[in-house]
Structure formats: structure tokens, C-alpha cells
C-alpha positions in Angstrom: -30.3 2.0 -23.2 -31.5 -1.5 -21.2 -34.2 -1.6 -19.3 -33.2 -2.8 -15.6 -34.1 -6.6 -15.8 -32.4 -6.1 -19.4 -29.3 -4.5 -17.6 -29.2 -7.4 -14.9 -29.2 -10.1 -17.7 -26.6 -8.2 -19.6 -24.2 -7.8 -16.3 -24.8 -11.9 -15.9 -24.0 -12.6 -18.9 -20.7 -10.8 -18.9 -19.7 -12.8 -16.0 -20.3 -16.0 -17.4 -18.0 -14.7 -20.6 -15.5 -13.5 -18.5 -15.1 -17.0 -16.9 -15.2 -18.4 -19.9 -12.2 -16.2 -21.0 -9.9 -16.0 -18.2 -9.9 -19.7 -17.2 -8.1 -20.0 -13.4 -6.9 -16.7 -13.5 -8.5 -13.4 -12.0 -9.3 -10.7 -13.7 -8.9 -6.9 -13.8 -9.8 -4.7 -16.2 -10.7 -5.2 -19.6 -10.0 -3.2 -22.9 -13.0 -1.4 -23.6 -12.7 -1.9 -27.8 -13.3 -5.2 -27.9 -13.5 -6.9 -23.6 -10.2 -8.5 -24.0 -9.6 -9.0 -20.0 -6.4 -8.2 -18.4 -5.7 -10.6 -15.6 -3.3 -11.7 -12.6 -2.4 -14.8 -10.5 -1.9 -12.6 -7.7 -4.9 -10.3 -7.0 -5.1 -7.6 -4.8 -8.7 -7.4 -2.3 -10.8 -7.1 -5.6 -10.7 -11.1 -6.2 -13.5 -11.0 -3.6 -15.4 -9.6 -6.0 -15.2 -11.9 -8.7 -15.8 -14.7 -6.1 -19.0 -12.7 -5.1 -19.9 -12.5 -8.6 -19.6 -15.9 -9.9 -22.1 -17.1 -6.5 -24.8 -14.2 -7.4 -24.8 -14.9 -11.0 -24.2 -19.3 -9.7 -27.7 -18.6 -7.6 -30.0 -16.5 -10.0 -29.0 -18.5 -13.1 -28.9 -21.7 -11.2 -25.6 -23.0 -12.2 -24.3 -24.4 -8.7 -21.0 -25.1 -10.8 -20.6 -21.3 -10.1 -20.8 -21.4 -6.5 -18.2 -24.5 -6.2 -15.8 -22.7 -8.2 -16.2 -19.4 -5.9 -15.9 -21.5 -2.6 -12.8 -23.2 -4.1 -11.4 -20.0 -5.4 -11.4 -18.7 -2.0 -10.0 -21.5 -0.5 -7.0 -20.9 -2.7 -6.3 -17.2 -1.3 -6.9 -18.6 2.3 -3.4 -17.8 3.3 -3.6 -14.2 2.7 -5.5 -14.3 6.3 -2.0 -13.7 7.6 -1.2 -10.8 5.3 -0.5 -7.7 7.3 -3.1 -5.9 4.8 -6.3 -3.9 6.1 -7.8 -4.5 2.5 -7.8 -8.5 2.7 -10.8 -7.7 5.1 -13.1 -6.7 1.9 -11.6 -9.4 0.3 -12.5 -12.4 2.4 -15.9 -10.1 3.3 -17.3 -10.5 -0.4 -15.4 -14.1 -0.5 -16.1 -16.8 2.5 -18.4 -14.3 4.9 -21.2 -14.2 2.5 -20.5 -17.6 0.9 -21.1 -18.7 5.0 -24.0 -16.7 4.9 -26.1 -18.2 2.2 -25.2 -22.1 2.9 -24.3 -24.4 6.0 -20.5 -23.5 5.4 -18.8 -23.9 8.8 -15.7 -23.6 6.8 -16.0 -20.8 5.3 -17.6 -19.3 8.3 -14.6 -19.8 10.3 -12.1 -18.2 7.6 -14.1 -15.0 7.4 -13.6 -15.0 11.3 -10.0 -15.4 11.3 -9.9 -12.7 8.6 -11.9 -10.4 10.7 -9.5 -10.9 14.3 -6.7 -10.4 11.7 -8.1 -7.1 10.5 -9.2 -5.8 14.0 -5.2 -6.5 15.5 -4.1 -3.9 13.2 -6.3 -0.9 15.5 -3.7 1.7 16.8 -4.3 2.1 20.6 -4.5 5.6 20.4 -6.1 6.6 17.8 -8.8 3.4 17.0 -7.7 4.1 13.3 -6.2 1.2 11.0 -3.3 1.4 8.9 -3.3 0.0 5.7 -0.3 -2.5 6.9 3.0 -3.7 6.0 2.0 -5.3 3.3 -0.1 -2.6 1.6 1.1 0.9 2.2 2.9 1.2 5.3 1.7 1.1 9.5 1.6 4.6 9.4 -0.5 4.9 6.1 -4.0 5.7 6.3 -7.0 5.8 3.4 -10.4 7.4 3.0 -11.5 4.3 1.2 -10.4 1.8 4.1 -14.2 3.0 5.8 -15.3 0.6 3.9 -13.0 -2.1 3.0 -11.5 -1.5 6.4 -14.8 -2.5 8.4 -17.0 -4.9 6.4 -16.2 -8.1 8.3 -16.6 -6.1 11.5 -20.5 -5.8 10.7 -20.5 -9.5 9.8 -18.6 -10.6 12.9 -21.0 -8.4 15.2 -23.8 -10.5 13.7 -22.7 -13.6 13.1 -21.2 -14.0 16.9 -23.2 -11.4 18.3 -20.2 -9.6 19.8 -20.7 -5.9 20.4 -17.1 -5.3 20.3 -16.3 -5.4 17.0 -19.1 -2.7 16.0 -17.2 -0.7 18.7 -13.8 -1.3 16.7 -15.6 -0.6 13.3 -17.2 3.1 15.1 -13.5 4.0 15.8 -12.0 3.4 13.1 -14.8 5.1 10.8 -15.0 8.1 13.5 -11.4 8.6 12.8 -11.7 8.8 8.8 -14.2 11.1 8.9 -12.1 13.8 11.2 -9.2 13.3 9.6 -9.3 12.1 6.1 -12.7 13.1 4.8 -12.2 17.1 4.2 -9.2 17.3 2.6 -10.7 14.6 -0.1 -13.3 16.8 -0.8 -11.6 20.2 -1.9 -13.2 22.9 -4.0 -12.7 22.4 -7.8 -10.0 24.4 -9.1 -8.4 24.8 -12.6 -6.2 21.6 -13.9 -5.3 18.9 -16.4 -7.1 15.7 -15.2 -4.4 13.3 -14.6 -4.6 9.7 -13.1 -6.0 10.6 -9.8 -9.0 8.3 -8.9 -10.4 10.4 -6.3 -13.7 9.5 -7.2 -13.3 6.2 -6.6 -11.8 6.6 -2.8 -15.0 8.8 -2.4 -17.6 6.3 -3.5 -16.1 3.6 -1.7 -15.9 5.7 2.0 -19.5 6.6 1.3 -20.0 3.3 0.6 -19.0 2.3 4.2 -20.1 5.5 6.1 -23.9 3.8 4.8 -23.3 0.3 5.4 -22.5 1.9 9.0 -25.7 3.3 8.8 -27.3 0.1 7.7 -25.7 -1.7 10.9 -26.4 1.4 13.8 -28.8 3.3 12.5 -26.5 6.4 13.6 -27.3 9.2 11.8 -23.4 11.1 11.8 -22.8 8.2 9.3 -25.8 8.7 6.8 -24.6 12.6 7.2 -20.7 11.6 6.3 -21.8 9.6 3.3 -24.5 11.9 2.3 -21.7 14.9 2.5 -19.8 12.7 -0.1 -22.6 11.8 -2.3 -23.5 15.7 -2.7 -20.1 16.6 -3.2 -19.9 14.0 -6.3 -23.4 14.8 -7.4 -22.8 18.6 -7.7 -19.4 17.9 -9.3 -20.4 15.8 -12.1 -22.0 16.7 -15.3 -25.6 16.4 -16.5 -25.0 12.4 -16.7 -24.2 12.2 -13.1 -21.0 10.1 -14.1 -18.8 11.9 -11.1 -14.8 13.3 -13.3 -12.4 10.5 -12.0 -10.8 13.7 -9.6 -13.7 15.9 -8.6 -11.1 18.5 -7.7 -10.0 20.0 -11.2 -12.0 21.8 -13.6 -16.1 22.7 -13.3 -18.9 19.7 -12.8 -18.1 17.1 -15.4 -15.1 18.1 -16.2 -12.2 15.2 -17.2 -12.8 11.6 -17.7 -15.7 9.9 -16.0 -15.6 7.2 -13.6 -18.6 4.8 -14.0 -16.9 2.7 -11.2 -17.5 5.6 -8.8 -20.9 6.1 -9.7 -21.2 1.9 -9.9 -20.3 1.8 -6.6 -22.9 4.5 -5.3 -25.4 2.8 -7.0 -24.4 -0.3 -5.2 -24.6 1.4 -1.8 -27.6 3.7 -2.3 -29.7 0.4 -3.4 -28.8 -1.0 -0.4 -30.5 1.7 1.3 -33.6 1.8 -0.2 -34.4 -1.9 0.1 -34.2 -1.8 3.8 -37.4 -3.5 5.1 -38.9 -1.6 6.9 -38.0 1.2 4.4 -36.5 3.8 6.6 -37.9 7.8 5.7 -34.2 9.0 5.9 -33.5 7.5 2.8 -36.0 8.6 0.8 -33.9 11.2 -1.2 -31.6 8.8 -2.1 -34.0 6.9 -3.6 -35.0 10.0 -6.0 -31.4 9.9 -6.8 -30.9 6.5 -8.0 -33.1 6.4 -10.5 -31.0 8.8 -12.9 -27.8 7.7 -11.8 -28.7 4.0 -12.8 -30.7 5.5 -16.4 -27.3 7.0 -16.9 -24.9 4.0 -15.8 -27.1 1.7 -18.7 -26.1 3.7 -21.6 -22.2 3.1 -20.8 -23.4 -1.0 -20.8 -22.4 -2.9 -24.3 -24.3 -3.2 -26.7 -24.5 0.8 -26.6 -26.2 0.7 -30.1 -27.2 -1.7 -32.9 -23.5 -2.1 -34.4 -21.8 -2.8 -31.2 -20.4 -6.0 -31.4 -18.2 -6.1 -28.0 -19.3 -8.2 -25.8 -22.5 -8.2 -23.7 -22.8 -6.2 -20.5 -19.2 -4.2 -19.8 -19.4 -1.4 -18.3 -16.9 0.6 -19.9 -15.6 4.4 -18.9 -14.7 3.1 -15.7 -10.8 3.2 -15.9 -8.2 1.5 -14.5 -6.0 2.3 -11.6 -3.6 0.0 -13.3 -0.7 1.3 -14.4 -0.2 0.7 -18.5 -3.9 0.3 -18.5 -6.2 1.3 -21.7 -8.0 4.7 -21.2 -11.8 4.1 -20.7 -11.6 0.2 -19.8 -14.0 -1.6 -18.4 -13.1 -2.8 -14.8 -14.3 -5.9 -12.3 -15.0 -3.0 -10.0 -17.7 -1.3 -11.8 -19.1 -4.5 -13.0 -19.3 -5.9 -9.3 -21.1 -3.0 -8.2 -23.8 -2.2 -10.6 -24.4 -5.6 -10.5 -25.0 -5.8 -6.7 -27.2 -2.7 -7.1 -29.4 -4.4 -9.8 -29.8 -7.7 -7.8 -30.4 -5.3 -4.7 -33.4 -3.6 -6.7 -34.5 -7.2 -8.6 -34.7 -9.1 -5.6 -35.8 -5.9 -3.4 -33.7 -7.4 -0.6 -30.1 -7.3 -0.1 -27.8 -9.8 -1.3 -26.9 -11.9 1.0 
């Protein structure tokens, strides 16, 4: 198992592979026997992520080559701005808003905007909720997971334009998952054959956005919504802390693991802790961190002396992908752990 500045080198150096491999292309998920990377000319909100990755790995490797290629990457999916897609918020969040927030980038400033005005027009009047959209599950179709990919550029936007308003969109929509679509992801375990059900994932990513909510208020019905799905995950996994891919079936542990889920949770929990002032609230999470990162470093290549995959994949993640190799490793998990490592290197956040 790598130590954490081992682990960080190891995650940057499987980006820098990975663009080596892939070429103009984006990738998905990669087959965990030998990194062999699935990938698409038509991406769905995670090719944020691998524009977010190339600039964090472009800035602490100091390879401004990276950085041009993100900025020009996201220039390319520029018209999806007028997709009628809640998820293209997280997208252009990862993609131009923090590109415009670590450089003079008045370009890429003003496409994260248009993003975020486009995400906020898809608020229903009655409830505050967003759909997912036309283009991405229906205008009547609403997600758990959406908390956060569903509000990031709103925290941006407040910030950046110092508008009050879209924090006030961002609280509704949020205050709606959490009375309607937080409980009934969170059911008691019962008996069952794991199938392909990635509730984990949907899980990590709400609590995921219930704490950046946190970071941005300080309103403490948020910390408690993401804290409510942290202990559900943490009670409901094994010894390894790897949450089961569906939480739901079988005792703690039971199923396939999803180290994207617990990738993700890393991500969010570091956030937390490197807070300056550190806030007391957090302090627990902190405790938890520690074993859930020990435990995400031993599923990182090289696992052993004869492992001759590539460097730093993080495989038993999975795929959501349909045809996709059991175990693979995914951009997803890879994103996160890396965020949570440079969160804990640089004790700061990001961007």
C-alpha cells in the first residue's frame, strides 16, 4: 500500500498515461486486467472531470501543455450550454468555472456563467426542484445525485458575481432532495443478489453536495443530510469501508465494492477538513478519512511486486456502462481520490 504523497504521484501519473493512450478522445472506464481505456467522442458530464484532471496534474507537475489542452477541450463541448441537461452544470463546473478560477480567463468565466443561467431556468415554480431535462431523463425525472451535480455552478456563480440568488436557487433545489429523494435511497438491507444497481454511487455523490452546501452556508441541516448518508454507507460496508455498489441487499459488505463511492467521499470529506479556519463540526470526519483513504490505496496499481498494469488505477470501481468489464477502473474514481489527495497535499482546496 502507497503512502499518500506515493498515492498522489501514482494517480498523476495515470493521468498522463491515460492521455497518452486516448489521444482526442475522452475516456470512461478502463479494463482493470491490464488499463486498456474505453472511450467516447460524445461524453456525458464526466468529461469535466478529465478536463479538471489534466489542469491539476498540468499545475503540480508543471506541464502548462496540460492546461491548454483542458481549456481547449472545453471549448470544444461549449455548445452543450444549450443542452436541456441538469448534469452539464457539473460538467462545465469542473471544466471552464475552475479553469476561470485559477487564471485571468474572461472566457472561460463567461461560459461557466451561461452554463450556470442555463441550469437555474430548469427550477420548477412550484416545487424549486430541477429535473434532470429533456435531454437526460425526462422534465419530470428527478435524482438523489443531482444535489450535487445539480448545484455546483450555483456556489460558483454566488461568488464569482456575488448574487445571493443563486444560493437561494441551489437551497431549493437541495431542500427538495433531501424530503423527497433521500429516504427511500437509504432503505434497510435486506436479502438479494447484487445486481447492477449503483446506489452507492448516487449516495456519495448527494453527500457530496449536501457538504459542499455546507462549505458555502455553513447550515447545519446540510452537514446532517450528508452525515445521514455517510453513516448509512459506513455502517453498511465491510471492514474495508469500501461501501457494496447497492447498500440495500445482503449484510455490511456484502456484493461488489464501489471504490468510486468511497473515492468520491474521500473527495468531499477532504474538503471538509482543510477548511481554514478548521471548523469543530468536522472533526469526526476527519477521524474517518484516514481509514477510508488507507483502504482506497491498496485497490491503487501496483497492488504488489508482480503487478505490471499500469501505474495508479483505481480499480473495483465499476462501471455504469453497459457491456462494461466487472471491477474496471473508472475516470470517476480516479477524479475523486485524486482531488482528495491534492485537497490533503496542498491542505487547501483545489481551486
Amino acid at each position: 500500500m502507497a503512502a499518500r504523497g506515493r498515492l498522489l504521484e501514482l494517480l498523476c501519473e495515470r493521468v498522463l498515461s491515460t492521455r497518452a493512450a486516448i489521444g482526442g478522445k475522452w475516456p470512461v472506464d478502463a479494463d482493470r486486467r491490464d488499463g486498456t481505456w474505453t472511450t467516447t467522442a460524445a461524453p456525458d458530464w464526466t468529461w469535466g472531470l478529465w478536463v479538471e484532471c489534466l489542469r491539476l496534474v498540468g499545475e503540480r507537475k508543471n506541464l502548462p501543455e496540460l492546461r491548454e489542452e483542458a481549456r481547449a477541450r472545453t471549448l470544444a463541448q461549449a455548445g452543450q450550454v444549450d443542452r436541456h441537461d441538469l448534469t452539464r452544470g457539473a460538467a462545465f463546473y469542473y471544466s471552464a468555472a475552475r479553469l476561470a478560477c485559477t487564471g485571468s480567463d474572461p472566457e472561460m468565466k463567461d461560459l461557466a456563467l451561461d452554463a450556470a443561467r442555463s441550469v437555474s431556468d430548469m427550477v420548477d415554480d412550484v416545487t424549486g426542484a430541477r429535473c434532470l431535462g429533456r435531454d437526460a431523463g425526462g422534465t419530470d425525472k428527478h435524482a438523489l445525485e443531482t444535489a450535487l451535480t445539480g448545484t455546483l455552478l450555483d456556489w460558483y456563480a454566488t461568488k464569482t458575481i456575488n448574487d445571493k440568488s443563486w444560493a437561494a436557487g441551489a437551497r431549493r433545489h437541495l431542500d427538495f432532495t433531501v424530503a423527497e429523494l433521500l429516504k427511500p435511497e437509504m432503505p434497510e438491507p435486506q436479502a438479494g443478489t447484487a445486481g447492477s444497481n449503483f446506489r452507492s454511487r448516487r449516495l456519495a455523490y448527494a453527500a457530496a453536495g449536501y457538504y459542499r452546501a455546507w462549505e458555502a452556508t455553513r447550515e447545519r441541516r446540510y452537514l446532517d443530510a450528508g452525515d445521514r448518508i455517510v453513516d448509512y454507507l459506513w455502517l453498511n460496508s465491510g471492514a474495508d469501508h469500501m461501501p457494496p455498489r447497492d447498500p440495500a441487499l445482503g449484510g455490511p459488505g456484502a456484493g461488489p465494492a464501489d471504490t468510486a463511492a468511497a473515492a468520491i467521499i474521500a473527495s468531499a470529506v477532504s474538503r471538509l477538513v482543510v477548511l481554514d479556519p478548521p471548523h469543530e463540526l468536522v472533526r469526526r470526519h476527519a477521524a474517518r478519512l484516514g481509514p477510508i483513504l488507507d483502504s482506497l490505496a491498496s485497490h491503487v496499481t501496483p497492488v504488489d511486486a508482480k503487478d505490471t498494469r499500469p501505474h495508479g488505477m483505481l480499480v473495483e470501481a465499476g462501471s455504469e456502462r453497459s457491456g462494461a468489464t466487472p471491477a474496471a477502473e473508472t475516470l470517476v474514481g480516479n477524479f475523486y481520490l485524486l482531488e482528495a489527495l491534492i485537497c490533503l497535499d496542498r491542505r487547501g482546496l483545489p481551486c
